[in-house]
LOMAR-221517 format. One line per 10 residues: number of its first residue (from 0); their letters; for each residue x, y, z negated of C-alpha. Coordinates in steps of 0.2 Angstrom, whole numbers, always signed. Layout:
BEGIN
NUM> A> X/Y/Z | ...
END
This chain:
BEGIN
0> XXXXXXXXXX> -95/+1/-244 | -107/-5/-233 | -111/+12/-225 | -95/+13/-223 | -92/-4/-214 | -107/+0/-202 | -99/+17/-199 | -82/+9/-192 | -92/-8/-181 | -102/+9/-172
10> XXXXXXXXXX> -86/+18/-167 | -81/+1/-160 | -96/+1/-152 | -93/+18/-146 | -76/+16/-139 | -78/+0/-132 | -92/+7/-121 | -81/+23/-116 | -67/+9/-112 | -80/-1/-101
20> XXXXXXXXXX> -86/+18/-91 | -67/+22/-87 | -60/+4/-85 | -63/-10/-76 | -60/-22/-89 | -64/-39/-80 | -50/-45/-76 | -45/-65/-78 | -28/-71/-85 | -35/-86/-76
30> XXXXXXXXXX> -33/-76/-60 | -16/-72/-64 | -12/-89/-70 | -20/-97/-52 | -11/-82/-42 | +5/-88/-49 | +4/-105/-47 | -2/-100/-28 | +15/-92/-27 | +28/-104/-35
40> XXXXXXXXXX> +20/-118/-23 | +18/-107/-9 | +42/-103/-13 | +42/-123/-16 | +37/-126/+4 | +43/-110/+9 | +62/-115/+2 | +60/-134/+11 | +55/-127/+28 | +72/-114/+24
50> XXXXXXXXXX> +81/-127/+21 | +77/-138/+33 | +77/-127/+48 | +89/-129/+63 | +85/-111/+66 | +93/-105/+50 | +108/-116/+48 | +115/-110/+62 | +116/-93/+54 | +125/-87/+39
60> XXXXXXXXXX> +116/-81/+26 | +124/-63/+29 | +117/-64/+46 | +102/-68/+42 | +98/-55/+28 | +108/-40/+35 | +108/-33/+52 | +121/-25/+60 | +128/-44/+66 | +135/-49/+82
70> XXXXXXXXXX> +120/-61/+83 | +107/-56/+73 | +91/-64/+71 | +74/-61/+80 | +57/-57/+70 | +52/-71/+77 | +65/-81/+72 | +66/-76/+55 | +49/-80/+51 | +46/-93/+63
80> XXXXXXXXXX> +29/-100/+62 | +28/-112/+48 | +34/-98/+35 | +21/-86/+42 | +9/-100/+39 | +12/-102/+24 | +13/-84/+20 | -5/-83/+25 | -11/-97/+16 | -2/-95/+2
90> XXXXXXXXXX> -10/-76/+3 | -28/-81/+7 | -28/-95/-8 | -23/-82/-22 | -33/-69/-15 | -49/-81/-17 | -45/-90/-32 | -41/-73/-42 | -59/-67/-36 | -66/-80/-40
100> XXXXXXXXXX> -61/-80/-58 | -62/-59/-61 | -80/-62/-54 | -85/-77/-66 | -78/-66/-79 | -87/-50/-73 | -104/-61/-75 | -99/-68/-91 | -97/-47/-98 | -112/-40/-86
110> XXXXXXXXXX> -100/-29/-80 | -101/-24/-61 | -88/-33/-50 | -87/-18/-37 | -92/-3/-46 | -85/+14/-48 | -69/+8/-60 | -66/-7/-47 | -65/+4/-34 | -53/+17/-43
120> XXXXXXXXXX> -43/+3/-46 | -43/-6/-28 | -40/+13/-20 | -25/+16/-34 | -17/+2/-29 | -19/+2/-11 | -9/+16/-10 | +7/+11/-16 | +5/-8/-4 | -1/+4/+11
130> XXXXXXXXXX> +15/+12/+11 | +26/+0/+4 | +19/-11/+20 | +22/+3/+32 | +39/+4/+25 | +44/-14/+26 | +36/-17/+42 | +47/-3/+51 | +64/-12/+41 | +57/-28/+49
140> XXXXXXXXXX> +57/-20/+67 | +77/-15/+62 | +82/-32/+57 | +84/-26/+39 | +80/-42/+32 | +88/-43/+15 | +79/-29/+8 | +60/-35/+12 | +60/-48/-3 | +65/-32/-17
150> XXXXXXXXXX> +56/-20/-6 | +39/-31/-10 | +42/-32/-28 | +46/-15/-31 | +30/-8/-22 | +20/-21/-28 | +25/-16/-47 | +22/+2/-40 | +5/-4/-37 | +1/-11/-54
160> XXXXXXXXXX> +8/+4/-66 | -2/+15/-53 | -18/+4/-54 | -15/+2/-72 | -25/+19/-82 | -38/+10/-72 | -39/-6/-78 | -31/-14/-94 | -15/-6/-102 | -6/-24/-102
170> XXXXXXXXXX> -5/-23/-82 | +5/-11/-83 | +19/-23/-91 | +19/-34/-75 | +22/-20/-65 | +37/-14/-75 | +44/-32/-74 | +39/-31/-55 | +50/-15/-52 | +64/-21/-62
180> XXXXXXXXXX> +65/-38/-54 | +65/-29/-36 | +80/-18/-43 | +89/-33/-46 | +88/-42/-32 | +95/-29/-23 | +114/-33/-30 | +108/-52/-23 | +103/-50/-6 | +99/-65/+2
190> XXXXXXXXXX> +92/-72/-14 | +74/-66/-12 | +65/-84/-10 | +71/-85/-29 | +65/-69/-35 | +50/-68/-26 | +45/-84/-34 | +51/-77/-52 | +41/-61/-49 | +25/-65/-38
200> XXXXXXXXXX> +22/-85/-50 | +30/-84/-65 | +29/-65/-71 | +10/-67/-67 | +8/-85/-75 | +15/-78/-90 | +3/-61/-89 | -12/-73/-86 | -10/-83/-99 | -6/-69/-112
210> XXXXXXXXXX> -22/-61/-106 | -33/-78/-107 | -27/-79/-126 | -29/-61/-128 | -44/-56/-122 | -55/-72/-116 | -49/-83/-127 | -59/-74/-141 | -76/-76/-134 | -75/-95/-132
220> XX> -72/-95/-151 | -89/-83/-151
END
């Protein structure tokens, strides 16, 4: 029975190791958890400068979110420069805090932060957000507005199921949630604050904390 015991803890052992040469593994809930709340806080100011804007209430919301009107609105004018703003900083504060936490993690698993299954993962969803950008960018030139906020969701989840063979299998799950969440908010144009919010904060709070009690959660009971 012993033998037999040993026999099963190597083949962990031994697939554990194969899943650490193929997959970047490193991961944080908690980066998902700080992305999202970077998000939902980033929608909060983002929905009060809306709201408050002389700019848009003297548009409708059909003039605003689809072009073809007699008095569309500019780029410019759209985005204005507080949302831009806030776009950035909203960006650039997820961005760090996730890499701050998936390299914390990396240390605590001696696992490479950039090596060759973080750069499969990085190139596989670079792909999908290069495009998708590219895409968006040109429907922003056209004054297509209504479509940027689903357009970014369903790329995005593009990205993760794409990136996900790469890295773990429960990414893929967000991405799916992504993509169907962009598929919806096409029937709701003019809505996209609200699912942007849904999607880029509380889909990835709940991933990050489903992963923290998963996976990281275990080794502080170690």
């Amino acid at each position: 029975m012993q033998s037999k015991n040993e026999t099963l803890e190597t083949l962990k052992d031994i697939k554990q190791m194969m899943q650490r040469s193929s997959r970047f593994i490193s991961l944080s809930g908690l980066s998902g958890i700080a992305a999202g709340t970077c998000a939902l806080i980033g929608a909060w100011f983002a929905y009060d400068v809306i709201h408050n804007s002389n700019v848009y209430g003297n548009y409708s919301r059909s003039d605003i979110m689809i072009s073809g009107s007699d008095n569309p609105l500019s780029l410019q004018d759209f985005m204005g420069g507080s949302l831009f703003m806030i776009a950035v900083i909203t960006f650039i504060a997820a961005f760090i805090l996730a890499f701050l936490f998936t390299y914390l993690r990396s240390q605590k698993d001696n696992t490479p932060l950039w090596g060759t299954q973080a750069k499969r993962l990085m190139f596989n969803v670079c792909i999908p957000m290069l495009v998708g950008g590219i895409y968006l960018y040109k429907m922003m030139e056209s004054g297509i507005y209504g479509l940027i906020a689903p357009g970014c969701l369903i790329f995005y989840g593009l990205a993760l199921v794409n990136a996900s063979k790469y890295t773990l299998q429960e990414i893929r799950y967000l991405g799916y949630g992504q993509i169907v969440l962009g598929i919806v908010n096409l029937w709701f144009i003019g809505y996209g604050l609200y699912f942007w919010a849904f999607g880029f904060g509380v889909l990835h709070i709940l991933y990050g904390a489903l992963m923290w009690w998963k996976y990281e959660r275990r080794q502080l009971e170690v």
